[in-house]
C-alpha positions in Angstrom: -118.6 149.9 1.4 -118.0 148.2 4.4 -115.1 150.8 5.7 -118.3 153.5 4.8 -119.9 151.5 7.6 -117.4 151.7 10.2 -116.3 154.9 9.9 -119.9 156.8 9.9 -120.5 154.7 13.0 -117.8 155.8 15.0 -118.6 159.4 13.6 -121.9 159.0 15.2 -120.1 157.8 18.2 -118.1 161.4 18.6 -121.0 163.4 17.7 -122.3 162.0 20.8 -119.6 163.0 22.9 -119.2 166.6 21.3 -122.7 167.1 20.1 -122.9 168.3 16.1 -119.8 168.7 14.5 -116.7 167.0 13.3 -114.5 169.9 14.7 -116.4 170.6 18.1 -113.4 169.6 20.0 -112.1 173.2 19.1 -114.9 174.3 22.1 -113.2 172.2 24.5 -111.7 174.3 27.3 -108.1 172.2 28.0 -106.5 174.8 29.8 -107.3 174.0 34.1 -107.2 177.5 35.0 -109.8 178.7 32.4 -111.6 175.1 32.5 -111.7 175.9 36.5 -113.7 179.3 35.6 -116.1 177.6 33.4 -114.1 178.6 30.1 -115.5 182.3 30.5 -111.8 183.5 29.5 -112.9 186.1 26.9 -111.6 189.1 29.0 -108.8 187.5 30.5 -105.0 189.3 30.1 -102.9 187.6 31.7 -102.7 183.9 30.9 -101.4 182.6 27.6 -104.3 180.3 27.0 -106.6 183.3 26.4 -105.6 182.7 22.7 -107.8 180.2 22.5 -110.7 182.7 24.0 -110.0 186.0 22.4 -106.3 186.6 20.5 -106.8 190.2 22.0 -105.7 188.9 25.6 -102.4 188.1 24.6 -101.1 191.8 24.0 -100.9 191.8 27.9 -99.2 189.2 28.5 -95.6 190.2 29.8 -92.4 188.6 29.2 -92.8 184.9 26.8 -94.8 183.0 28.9 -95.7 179.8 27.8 -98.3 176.9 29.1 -98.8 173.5 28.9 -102.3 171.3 29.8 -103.2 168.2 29.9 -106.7 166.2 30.4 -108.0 163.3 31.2 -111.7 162.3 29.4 -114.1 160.0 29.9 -113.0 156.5 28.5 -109.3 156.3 26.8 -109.7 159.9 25.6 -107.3 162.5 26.5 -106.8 165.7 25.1 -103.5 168.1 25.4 -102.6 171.8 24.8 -99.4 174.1 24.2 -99.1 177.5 23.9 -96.4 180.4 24.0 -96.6 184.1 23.2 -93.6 186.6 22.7 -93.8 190.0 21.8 -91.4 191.4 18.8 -90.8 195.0 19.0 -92.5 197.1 16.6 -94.2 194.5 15.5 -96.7 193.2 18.1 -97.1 190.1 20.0 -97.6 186.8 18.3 -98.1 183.3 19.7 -98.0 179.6 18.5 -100.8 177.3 19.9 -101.6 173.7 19.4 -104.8 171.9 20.6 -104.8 168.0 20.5 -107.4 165.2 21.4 -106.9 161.6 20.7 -109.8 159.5 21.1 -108.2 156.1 22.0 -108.3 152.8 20.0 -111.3 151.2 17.7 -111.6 147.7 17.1 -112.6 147.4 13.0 -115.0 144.8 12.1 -117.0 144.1 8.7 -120.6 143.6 8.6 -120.7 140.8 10.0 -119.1 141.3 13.5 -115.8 139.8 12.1 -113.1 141.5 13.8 -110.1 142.9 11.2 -107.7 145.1 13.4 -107.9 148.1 15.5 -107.7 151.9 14.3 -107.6 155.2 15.6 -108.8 158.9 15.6 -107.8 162.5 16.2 -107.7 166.0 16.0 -105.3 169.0 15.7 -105.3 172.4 15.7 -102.5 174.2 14.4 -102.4 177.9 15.7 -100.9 180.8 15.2 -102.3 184.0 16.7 -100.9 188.2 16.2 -102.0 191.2 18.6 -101.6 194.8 18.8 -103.0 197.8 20.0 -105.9 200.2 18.5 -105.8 202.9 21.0 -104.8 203.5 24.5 -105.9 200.7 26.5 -107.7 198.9 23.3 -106.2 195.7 21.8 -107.4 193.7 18.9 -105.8 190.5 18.0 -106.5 187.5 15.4 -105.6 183.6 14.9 -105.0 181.3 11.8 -105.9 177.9 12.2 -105.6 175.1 10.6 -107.7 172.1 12.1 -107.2 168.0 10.9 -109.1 165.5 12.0 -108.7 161.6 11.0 -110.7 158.4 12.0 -108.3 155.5 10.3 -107.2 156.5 7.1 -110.6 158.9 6.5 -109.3 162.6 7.3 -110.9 165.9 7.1 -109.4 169.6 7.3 -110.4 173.1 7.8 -109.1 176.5 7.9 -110.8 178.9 10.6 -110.0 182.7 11.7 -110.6 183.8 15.1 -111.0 187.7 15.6 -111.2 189.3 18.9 -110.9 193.1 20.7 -109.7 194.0 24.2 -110.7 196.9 26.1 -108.9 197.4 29.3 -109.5 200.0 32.4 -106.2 199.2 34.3 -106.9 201.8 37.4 -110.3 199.9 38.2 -109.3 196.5 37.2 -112.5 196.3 34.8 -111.1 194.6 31.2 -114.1 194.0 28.4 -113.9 191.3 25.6 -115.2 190.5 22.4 -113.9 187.3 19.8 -115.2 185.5 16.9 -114.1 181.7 17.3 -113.8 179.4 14.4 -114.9 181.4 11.3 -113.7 179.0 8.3 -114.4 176.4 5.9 -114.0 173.0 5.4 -111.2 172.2 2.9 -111.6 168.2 2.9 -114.5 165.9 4.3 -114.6 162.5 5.8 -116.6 160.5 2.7 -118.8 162.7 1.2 -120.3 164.6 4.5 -119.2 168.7 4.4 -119.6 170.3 8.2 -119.7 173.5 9.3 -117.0 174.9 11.7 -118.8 175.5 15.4 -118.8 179.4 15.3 -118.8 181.1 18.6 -119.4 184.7 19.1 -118.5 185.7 22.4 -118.5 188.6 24.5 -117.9 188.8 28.3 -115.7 191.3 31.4 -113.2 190.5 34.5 -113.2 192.2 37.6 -110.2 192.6 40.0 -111.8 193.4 43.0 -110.0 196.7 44.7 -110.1 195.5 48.3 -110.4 191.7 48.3 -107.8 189.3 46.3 -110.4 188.3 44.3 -111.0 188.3 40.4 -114.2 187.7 38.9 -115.2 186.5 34.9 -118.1 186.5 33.0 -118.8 185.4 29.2 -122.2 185.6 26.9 -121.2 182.5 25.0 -122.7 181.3 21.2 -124.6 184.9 20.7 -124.7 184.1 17.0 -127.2 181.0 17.4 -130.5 181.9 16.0 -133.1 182.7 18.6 -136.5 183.3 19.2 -136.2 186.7 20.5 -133.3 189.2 20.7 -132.5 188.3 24.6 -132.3 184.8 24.5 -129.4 185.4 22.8 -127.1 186.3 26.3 -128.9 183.0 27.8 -125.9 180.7 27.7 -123.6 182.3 30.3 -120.6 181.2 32.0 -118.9 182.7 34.6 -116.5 182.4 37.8 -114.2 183.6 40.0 -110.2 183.4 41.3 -109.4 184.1 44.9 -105.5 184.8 45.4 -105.0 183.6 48.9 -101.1 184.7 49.3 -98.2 184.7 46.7 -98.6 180.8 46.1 -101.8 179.7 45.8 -105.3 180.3 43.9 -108.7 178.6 44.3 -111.2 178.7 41.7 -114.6 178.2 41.1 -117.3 178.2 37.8 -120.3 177.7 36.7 -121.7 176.6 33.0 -125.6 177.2 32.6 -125.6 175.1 29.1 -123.8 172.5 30.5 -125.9 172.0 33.3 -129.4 172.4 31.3 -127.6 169.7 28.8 -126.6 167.1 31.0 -129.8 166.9 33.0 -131.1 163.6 33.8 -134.6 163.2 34.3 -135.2 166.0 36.9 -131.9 165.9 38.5 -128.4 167.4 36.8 -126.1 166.6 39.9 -123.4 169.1 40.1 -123.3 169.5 36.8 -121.8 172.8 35.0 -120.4 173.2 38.2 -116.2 173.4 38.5 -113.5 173.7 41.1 -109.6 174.4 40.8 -106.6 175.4 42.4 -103.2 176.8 41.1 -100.0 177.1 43.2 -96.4 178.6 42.4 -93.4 176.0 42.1 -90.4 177.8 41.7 -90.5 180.2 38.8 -93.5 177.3 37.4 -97.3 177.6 38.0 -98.8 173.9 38.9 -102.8 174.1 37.8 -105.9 171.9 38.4 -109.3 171.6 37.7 -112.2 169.6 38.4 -115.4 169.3 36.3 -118.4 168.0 37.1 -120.7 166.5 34.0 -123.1 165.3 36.4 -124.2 161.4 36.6 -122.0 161.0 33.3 -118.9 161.3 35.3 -116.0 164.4 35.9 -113.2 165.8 33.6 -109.5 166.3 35.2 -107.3 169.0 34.0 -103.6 169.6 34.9 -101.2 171.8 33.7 -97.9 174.0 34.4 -97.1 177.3 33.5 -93.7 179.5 33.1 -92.3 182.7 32.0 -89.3 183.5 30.1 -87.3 186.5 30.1 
């Protein structure tokens, strides 16, 4: 009974970091590039971590690039990401993904404050994502996943589906996107507590600008939340923009309008929903970083490094 204690308090604990749901660290943008442009990635082409946007993206990718991320969270928690796509001929293009968060150390007491040792907690994602093309310029694409998530020796697992269709217009630099994140079930619960997966229908464009070195993104996120009328469905937006200053370096900027109305204090929400990065070319490797602001609550870091094989 006592462990029963301990373990729904610390799940209350995380679902005050990550709001509802056992498996909301799947929303967590990891990636600095796409954390940099407020996650609106939907429509993105050219970056590996748009698996974890829209499984569409990747059947632009060229050559077997591959990406790894890392951040830094509030407290001892730190999250990590990997992911690398390679096309098979005749096939299509496939990628393997992996999505990590560790939430530091517990200290485990009884119900009486008496301390009896220290545990920990987790989540995985386990990925694997296939794309191919419809028609000219139109790509669809779709993920497995299999998710675990463990607090001591409680665990809980799921198995999700994300779907998603690219449409891209490569003479005007216009490229369109559509995915469905996280559509699943729960195979096992923590105690007796089943949770739904956090489903995410998104839909959202990119813009390379003909005459600037500038490219521009913009995603309707969580249009399948019930509303009260049919357009406050496109209200949470996120979008943001990449200027290409040379062949070496990239500034980037975002903007989150959820995170911002969420993380308002009293009348004030700080910079808030607001994010900044830069990316810069070492070699044949891309160095990326990000800066997000969660307002009085504090900032995220993001770093990462990018490649492509031949």
């Amino acid at each position: 009974m006592q462990k029963k204690i301990i373990i729904a308090f610390v799940l209350l604990f995380l679902g005050k970091i990550y709001a509802q749901s056992t498996y909301e660290f799947l929303r967590l943008d990891v990636s600095p590039r796409a954390a940099a442009v407020a996650g609106s990635f939907v429509a993105n082409n050219d970056d590996p971590n748009v698996v974890f946007y829209n499984p569409a993206g990747i059947n632009l990718l060229s050559n077997t690039p591959a990406s790894f991320s890392f951040m830094k969270h509030l407290m001892d928690i730190n999250s990590a990401s990997f992911v690398i796509s390679k096309e098979y001929e005749s096939l299509g293009k496939f990628a393997a993904a992996v999505k990590y968060i560790n939430y530091g150390s517990f200290t485990k007491a009884d119900e009486n404050g008496t301390k009896t040792g220290d545990f920990g907690a987790g989540d995985i994602a386990l990925i694997i994502g296939y794309g191919n093309q419809l028609d000219s310029n139109f790509y669809y694409g779709a993920n497995i996943k299999f998710i675990y998530s463990s607090i001591d020796e409680y665990y809980s697992n799921a198995l999700a589906l994300d779907l998603g269709l690219h449409y891209a217009f490569p003479e005007s630099g216009w490229n369109f996107g559509f995915s469905v994140l996280n559509l699943g079930t729960q195979l096992s619960s923590f105690i007796d507590t089943s949770e739904d997966l956090p489903l995410d229908v998104r839909f959202g464009f990119s813009k390379q600008m003909e005459k600037l070195p500038f490219k521009f993104y913009w995603s309707f996120n969580k249009l399948n939340e019930e509303q009260d009328s049919f357009f406050k469905h496109f209200q949470q937006i996120s979008f943001g923009g990449e200027f290409k200053l040379g062949q070496s370096l990239r500034l980037r900027f975002g903007y989150d309008n959820e995170k911002r109305r969420e993380l308002k204090i009293g009348t004030t929400a700080g910079l808030a929903g607001f994010s900044l990065g830069l990316g810069f070319n070492v070699s044949s490797y891309v160095v990326d970083y990000s800066f997000s602001s969660l307002g009085s609550i504090g900032s995220l870091h993001r770093f990462g490094i990018s490649t492509s094989f031949n």
